[in-house]
MIVEX-686086 format. One line per 4 residues: number of its first residue (from 0); their letters; for each residue y, z, x of N, C-alpha, C, O, CB. Coordinates in steps of 0.001 Angstrom, whole numbers, plus 500000, padded with zeros to 6 digits. Glycine has a CB too. Layout:
<recs>
NUM = a = Y,Z,X,Y,Z,X,Y,Z,X,Y,Z,X,Y,Z,X; ...
</recs>
This chain:
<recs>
0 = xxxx = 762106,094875,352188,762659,096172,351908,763286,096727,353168,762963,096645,354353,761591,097118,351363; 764373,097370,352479,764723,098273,354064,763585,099299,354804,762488,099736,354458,766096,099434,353756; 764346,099428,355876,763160,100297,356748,764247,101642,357075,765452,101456,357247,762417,099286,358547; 763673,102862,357122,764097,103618,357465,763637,104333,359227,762458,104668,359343,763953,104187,356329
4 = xxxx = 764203,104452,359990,763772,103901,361424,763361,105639,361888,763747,106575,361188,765352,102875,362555; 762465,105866,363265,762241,107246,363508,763845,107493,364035,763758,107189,365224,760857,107601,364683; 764761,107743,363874,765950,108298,364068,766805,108203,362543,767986,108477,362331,766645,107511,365345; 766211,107925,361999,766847,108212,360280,767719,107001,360684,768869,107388,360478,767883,110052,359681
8 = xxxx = 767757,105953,361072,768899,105066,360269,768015,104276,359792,766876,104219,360255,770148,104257,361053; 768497,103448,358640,768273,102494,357722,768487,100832,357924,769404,100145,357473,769030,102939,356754; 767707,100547,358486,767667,098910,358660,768063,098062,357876,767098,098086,357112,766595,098417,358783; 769180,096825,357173,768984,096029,356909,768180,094864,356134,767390,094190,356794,769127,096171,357418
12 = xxxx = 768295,094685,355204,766815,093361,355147,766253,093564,353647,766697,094354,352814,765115,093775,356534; 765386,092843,353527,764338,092589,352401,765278,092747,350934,766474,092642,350663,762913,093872,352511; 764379,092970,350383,764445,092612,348862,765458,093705,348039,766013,093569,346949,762796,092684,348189; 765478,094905,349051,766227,096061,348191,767922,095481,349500,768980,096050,349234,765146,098452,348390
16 = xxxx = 767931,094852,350234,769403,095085,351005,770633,095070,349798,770604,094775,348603,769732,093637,352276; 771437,095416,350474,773073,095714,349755,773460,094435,349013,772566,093589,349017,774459,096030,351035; 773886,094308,348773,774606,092622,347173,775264,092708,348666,775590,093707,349308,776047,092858,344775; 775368,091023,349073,775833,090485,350228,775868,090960,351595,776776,090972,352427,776826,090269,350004
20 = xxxx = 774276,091473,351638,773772,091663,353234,772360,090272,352979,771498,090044,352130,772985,093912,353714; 772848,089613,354339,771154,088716,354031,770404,089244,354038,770525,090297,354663,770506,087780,354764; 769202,088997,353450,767669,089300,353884,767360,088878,355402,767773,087853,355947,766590,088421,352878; 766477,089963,356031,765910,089686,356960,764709,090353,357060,764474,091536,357307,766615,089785,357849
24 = xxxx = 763671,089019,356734,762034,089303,356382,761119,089824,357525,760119,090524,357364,761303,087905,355908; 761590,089397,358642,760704,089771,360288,761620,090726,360862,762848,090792,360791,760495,088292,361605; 760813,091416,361417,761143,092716,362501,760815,092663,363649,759826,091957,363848,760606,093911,362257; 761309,093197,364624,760467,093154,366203,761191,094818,366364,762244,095158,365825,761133,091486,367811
28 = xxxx = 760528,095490,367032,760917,096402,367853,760775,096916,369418,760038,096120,370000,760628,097066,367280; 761149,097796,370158,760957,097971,371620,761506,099467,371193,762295,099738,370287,761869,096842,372904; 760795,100429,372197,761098,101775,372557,760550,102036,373663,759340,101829,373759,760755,102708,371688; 761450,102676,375041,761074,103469,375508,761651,104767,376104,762812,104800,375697,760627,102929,376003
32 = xxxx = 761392,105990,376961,762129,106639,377783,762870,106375,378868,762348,106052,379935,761610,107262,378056; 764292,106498,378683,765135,105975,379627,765292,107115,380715,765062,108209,380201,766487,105508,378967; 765508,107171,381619,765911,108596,382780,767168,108608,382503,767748,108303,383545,765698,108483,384633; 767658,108727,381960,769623,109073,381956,769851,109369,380000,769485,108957,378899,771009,106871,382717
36 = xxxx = 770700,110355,380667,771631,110805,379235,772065,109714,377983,772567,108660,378375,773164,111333,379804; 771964,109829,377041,772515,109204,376007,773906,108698,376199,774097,107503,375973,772450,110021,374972; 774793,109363,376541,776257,108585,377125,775837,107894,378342,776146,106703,378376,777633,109698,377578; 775398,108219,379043,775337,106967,379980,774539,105698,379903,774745,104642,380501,774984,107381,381091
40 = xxxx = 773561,106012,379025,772752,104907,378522,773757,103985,377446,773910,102769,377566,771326,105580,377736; 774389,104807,376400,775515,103872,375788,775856,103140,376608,775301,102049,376743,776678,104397,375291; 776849,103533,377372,777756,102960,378110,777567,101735,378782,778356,100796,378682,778071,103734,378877; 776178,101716,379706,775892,100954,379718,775426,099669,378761,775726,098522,379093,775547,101379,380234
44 = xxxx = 774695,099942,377586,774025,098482,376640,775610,098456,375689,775686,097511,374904,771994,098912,375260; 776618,099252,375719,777412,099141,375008,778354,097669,375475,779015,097035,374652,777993,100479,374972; 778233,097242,377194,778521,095887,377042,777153,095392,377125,776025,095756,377456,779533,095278,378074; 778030,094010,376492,776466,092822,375611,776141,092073,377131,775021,091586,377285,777191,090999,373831
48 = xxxx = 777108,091997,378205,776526,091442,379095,775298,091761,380041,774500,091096,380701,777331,091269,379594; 775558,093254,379760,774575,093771,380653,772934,094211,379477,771745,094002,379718,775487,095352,381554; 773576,094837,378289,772546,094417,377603,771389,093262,377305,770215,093456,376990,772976,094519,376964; 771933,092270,377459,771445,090989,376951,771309,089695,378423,771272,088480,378616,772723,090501,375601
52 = xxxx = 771281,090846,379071,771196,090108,380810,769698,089341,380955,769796,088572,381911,771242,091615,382326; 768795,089288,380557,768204,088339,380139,768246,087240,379790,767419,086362,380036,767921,088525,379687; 769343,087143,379093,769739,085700,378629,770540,084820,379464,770339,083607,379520,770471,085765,377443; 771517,085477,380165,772110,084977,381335,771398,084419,382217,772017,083591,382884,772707,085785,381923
56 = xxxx = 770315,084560,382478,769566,084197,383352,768550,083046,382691,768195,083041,381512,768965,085420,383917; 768196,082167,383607,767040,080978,383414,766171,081598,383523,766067,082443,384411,766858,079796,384264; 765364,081378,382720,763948,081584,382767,762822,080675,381347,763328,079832,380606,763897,083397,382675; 761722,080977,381271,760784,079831,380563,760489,080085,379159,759902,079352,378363,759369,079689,381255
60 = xxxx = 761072,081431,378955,761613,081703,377347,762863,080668,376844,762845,079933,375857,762293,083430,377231; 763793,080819,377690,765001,079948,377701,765018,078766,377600,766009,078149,377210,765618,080020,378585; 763106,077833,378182,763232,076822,378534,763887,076471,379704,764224,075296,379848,763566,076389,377742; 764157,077407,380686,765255,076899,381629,766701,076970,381453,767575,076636,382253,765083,075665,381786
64 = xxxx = 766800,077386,380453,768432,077574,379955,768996,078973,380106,768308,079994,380109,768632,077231,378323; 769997,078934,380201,770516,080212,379815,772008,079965,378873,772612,078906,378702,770762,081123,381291; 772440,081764,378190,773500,081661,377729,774676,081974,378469,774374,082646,379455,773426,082207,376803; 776078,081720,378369,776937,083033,379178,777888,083428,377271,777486,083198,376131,778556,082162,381198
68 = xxxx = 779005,083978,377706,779559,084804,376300,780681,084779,377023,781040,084805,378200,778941,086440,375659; 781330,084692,375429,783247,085313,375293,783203,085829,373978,782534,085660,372958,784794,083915,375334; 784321,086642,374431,784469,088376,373886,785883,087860,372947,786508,086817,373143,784900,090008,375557; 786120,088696,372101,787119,088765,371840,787881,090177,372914,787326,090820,373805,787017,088783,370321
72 = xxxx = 789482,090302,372327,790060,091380,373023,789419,092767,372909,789967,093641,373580,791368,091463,372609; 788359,093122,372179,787935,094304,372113,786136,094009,372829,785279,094891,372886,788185,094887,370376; 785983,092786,373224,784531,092905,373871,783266,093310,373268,782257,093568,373924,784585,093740,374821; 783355,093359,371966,782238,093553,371309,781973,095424,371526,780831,095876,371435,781006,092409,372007
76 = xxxx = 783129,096303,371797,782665,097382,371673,783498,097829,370441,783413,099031,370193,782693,098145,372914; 784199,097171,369714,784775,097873,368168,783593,097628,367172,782548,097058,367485,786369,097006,367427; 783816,098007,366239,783278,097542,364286,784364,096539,364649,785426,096706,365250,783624,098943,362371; 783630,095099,363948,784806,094167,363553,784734,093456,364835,784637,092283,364475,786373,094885,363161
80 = xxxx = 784723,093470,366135,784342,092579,367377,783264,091291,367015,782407,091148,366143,783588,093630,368551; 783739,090460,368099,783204,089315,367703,782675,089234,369210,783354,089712,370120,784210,088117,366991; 781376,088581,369462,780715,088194,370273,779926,086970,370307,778801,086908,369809,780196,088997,370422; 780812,085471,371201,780199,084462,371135,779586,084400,372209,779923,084729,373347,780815,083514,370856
84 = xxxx = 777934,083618,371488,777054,082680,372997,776971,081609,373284,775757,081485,373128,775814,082653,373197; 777233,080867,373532,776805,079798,373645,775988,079049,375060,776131,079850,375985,777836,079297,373266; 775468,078240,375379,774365,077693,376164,773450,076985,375855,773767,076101,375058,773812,078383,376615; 771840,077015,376331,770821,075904,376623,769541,076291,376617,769209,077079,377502,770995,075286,377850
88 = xxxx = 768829,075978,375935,767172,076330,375864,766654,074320,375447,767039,073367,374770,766680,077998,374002; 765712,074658,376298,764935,073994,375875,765688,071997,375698,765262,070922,375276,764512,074962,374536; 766824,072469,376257,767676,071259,376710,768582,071115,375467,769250,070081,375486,766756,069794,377071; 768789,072032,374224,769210,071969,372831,770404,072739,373405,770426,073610,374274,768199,072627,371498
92 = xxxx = 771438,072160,372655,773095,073282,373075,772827,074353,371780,772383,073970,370697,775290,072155,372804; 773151,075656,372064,773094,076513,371354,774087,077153,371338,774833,077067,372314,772269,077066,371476; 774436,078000,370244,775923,078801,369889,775442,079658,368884,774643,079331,368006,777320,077821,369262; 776161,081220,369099,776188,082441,367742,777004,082837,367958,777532,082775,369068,775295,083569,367430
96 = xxxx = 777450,083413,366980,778833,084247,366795,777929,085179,365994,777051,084981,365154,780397,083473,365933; 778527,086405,366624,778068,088267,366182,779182,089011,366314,780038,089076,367197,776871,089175,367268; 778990,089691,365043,780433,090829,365060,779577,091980,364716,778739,092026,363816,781955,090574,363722; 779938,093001,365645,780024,094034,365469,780302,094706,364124,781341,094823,363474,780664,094219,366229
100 = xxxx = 778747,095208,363860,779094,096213,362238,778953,097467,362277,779135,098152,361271,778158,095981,360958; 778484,098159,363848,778625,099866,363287,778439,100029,365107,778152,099251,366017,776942,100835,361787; 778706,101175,365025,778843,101564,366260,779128,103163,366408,780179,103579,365920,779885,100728,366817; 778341,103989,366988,778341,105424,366765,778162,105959,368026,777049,106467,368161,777314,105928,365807
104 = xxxx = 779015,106026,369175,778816,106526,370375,778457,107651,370521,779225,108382,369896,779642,106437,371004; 777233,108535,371310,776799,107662,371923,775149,106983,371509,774614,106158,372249,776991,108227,373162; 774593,107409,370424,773755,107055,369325,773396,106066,368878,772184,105861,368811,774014,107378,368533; 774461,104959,368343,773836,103707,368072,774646,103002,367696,775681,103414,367172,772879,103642,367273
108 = xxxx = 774304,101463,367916,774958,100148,367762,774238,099142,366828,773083,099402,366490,775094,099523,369115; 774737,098207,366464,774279,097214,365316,775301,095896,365433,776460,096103,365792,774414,098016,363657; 774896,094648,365149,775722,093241,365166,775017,092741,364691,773800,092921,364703,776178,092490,366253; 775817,091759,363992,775053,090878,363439,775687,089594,363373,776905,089413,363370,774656,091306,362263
112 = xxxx = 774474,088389,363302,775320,086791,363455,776694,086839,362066,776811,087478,361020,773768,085050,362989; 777504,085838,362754,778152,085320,361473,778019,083590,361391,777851,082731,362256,779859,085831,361482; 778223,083534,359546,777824,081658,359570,776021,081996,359860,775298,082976,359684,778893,080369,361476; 775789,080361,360480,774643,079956,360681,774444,079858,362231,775500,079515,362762,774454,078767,359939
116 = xxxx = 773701,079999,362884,773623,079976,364279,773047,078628,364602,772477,077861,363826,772799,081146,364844; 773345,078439,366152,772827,077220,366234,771546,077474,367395,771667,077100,368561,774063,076100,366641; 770837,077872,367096,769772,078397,367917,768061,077475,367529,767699,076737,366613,769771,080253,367497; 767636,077821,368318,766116,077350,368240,764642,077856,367148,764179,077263,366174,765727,077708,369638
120 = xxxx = 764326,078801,367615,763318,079617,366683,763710,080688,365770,762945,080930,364836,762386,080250,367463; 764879,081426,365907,765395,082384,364758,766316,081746,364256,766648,080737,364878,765899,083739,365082; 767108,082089,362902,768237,081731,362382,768703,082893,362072,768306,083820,362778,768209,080836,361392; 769578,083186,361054,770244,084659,360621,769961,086034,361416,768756,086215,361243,769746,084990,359169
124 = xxxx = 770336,086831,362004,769479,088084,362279,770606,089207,362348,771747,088743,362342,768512,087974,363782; 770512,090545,362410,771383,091233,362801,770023,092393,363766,768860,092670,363471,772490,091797,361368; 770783,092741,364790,770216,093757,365966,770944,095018,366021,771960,095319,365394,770333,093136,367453; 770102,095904,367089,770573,097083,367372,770218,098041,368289,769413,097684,369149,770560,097544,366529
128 = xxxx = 770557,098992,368313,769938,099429,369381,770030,101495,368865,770869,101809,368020,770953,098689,371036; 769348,102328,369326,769576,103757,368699,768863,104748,370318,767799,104712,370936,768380,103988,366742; 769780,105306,370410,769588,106306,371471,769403,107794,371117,770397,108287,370584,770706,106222,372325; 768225,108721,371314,768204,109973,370908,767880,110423,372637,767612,109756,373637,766998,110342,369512
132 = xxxx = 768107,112234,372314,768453,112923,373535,766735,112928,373628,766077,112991,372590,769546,114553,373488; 766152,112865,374823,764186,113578,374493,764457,113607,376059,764890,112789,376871,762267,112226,373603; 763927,115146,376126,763476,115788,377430,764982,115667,378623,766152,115935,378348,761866,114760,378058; 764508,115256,379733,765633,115284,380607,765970,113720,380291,766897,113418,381043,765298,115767,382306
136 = xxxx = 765704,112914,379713,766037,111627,379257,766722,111317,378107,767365,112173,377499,765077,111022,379168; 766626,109922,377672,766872,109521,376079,765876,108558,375820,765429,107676,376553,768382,108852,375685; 765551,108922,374459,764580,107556,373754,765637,106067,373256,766375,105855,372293,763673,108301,371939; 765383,105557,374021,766016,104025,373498,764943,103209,372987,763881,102876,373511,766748,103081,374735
140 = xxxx = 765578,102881,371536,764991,101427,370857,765801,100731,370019,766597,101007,369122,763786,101584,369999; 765332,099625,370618,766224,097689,370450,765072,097628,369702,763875,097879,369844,766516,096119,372092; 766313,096945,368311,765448,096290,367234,766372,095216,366687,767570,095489,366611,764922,097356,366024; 765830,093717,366200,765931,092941,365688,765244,092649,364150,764033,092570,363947,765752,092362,366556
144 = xxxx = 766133,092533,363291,765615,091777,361776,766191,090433,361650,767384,090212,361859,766141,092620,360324; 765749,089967,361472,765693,088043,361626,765186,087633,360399,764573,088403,359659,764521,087258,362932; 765441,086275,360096,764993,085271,359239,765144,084195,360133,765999,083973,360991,765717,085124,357900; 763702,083285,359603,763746,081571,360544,764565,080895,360258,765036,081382,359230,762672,080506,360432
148 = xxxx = 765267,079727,360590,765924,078900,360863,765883,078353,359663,764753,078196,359201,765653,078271,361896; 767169,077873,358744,766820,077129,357258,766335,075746,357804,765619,075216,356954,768318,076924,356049; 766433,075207,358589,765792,073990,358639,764958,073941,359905,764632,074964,360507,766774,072878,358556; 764540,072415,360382,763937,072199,361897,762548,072609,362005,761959,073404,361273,764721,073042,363018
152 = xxxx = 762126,072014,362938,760713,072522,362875,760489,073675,363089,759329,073888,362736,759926,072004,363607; 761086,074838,363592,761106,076299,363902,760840,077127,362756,760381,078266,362832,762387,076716,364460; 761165,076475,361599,760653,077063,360227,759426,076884,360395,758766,077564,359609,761111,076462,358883; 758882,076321,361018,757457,076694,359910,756284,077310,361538,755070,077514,361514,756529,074463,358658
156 = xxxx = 756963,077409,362390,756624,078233,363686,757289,079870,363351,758349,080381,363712,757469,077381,365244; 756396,080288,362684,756943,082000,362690,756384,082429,364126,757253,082813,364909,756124,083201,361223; 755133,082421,364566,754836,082921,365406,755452,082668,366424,755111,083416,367341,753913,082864,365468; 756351,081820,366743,756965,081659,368038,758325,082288,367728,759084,082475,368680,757025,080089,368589
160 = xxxx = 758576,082512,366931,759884,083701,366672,759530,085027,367021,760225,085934,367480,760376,083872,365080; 758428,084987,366749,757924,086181,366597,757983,086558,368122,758920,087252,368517,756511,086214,365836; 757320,086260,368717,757198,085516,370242,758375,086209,370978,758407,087338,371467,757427,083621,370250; 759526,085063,370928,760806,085280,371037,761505,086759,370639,762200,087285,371508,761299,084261,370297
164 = xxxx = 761403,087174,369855,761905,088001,369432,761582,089530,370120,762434,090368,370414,761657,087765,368217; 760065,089653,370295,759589,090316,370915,759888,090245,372686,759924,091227,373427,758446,090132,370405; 760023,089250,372969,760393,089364,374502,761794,089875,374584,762064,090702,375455,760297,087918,375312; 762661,089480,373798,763566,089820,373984,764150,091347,373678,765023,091827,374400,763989,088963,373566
168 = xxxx = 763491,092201,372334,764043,093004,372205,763406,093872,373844,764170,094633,374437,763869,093472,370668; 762399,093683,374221,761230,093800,375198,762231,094137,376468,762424,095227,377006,760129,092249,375363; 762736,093002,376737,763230,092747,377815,764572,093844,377993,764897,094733,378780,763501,091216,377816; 765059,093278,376906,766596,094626,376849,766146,095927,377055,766956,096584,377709,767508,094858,375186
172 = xxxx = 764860,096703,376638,764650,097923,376616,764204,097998,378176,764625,098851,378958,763663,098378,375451; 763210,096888,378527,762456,097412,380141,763777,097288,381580,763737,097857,382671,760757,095904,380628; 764781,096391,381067,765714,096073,381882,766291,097611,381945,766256,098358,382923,766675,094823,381367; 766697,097818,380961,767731,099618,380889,766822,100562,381583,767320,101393,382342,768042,100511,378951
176 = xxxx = 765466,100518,381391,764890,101579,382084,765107,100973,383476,765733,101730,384218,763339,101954,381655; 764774,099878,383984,764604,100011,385682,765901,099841,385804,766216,099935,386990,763628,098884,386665; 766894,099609,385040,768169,099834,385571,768404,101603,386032,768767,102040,387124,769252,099274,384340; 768169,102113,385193,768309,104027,385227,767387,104491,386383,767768,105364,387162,767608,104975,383556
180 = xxxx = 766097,103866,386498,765028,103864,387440,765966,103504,388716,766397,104472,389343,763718,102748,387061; 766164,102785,388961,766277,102553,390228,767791,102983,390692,768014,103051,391901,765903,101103,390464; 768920,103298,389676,770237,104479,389771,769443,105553,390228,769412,105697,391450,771160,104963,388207; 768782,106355,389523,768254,107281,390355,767609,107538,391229,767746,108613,391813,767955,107710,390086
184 = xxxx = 766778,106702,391560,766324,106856,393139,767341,106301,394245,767126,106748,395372,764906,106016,393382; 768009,105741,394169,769001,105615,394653,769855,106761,394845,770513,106786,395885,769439,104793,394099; 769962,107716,394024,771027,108656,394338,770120,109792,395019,770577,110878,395376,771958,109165,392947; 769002,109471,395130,767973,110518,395208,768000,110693,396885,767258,111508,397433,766360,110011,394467
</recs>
């Protein structure tokens, strides 16, 4: 079933989604308080490079791999943008293609794969991210709805999606804060 999220938008997924939205049965979420304004917090996760800077990088989620990305001419900041990954986990070549399906500056973003991905422990998913104003800050939360992989042994490993999924939405949210964290003491 869809989820209706603490900022009133409506997730994606399950059994009630739209006639030709996939299902996506697993959820992960991340929230926290960012030190900076809602436009500047956009601005920043609004590119995927710096959002998803985690992935760029090796590390033992990755297996040692990492991804890099190409943009189309709009960079993944239109509706309708396309955002490819491609790279290496686990010594497996991997590739997604995500287009951009909503985008509400400076409030919230959403993408989702297109086709089948060629990835490891998730298959299908669409993500997002929702920024509200709280206190001298903003509340940011990265969320992922996923389905496993139609084939491979990763189907029948939920928990390591699960896994995955969680570090990652994890990672995007703790990265933005010590990114804002450490802008401001810096200017301080």
């Amino acid at each position: 079933m869809s989820k209706v999220t603490p900022f009133g938008m409506r997730t994606a997924g399950g059994a009630d989604a739209a006639p030709g939205v996939a299902a996506f049965p697993l959820h992960r979420d991340a929230a926290a308080l960012v030190p900076a304004p809602a436009q500047e917090v956009f601005e920043r996760l609004d590119d995927q490079t710096r959002l998803a800077e985690h992935m760029g990088r090796p590390s033992a989620m990755m297996g040692g791999g990492r991804m890099t990305y190409a943009f189309d001419a709009l960079r993944g900041q239109a509706v309708g943008s396309h955002i490819r990954m491609g790279g290496e986990a686990f010594g497996l070549r991997l590739f997604v293609d995500e287009v951009v399906t909503l985008r509400d500056p400076p409030r919230r973003k959403v993408w989702r794969t297109t086709g089948e991905p060629t990835l490891v422990v998730v298959g299908v998913y669409e993500m997002g991210f929702e920024i509200a104003d709280e206190g001298a800050g903003s509340r940011l939360r990265v969320w992922i709805d996923y389905a496993l992989p139609d084939r491979g042994w990763a189907r029948r490993a939920p928990a390591l999606a699960g896994l995955y999924a969680r570090w990652c939405v994890n990672r995007m949210v703790s990265d933005a804060v010590r990114h804002f964290r450490s802008a401001g003491a810096r200017a301080a």
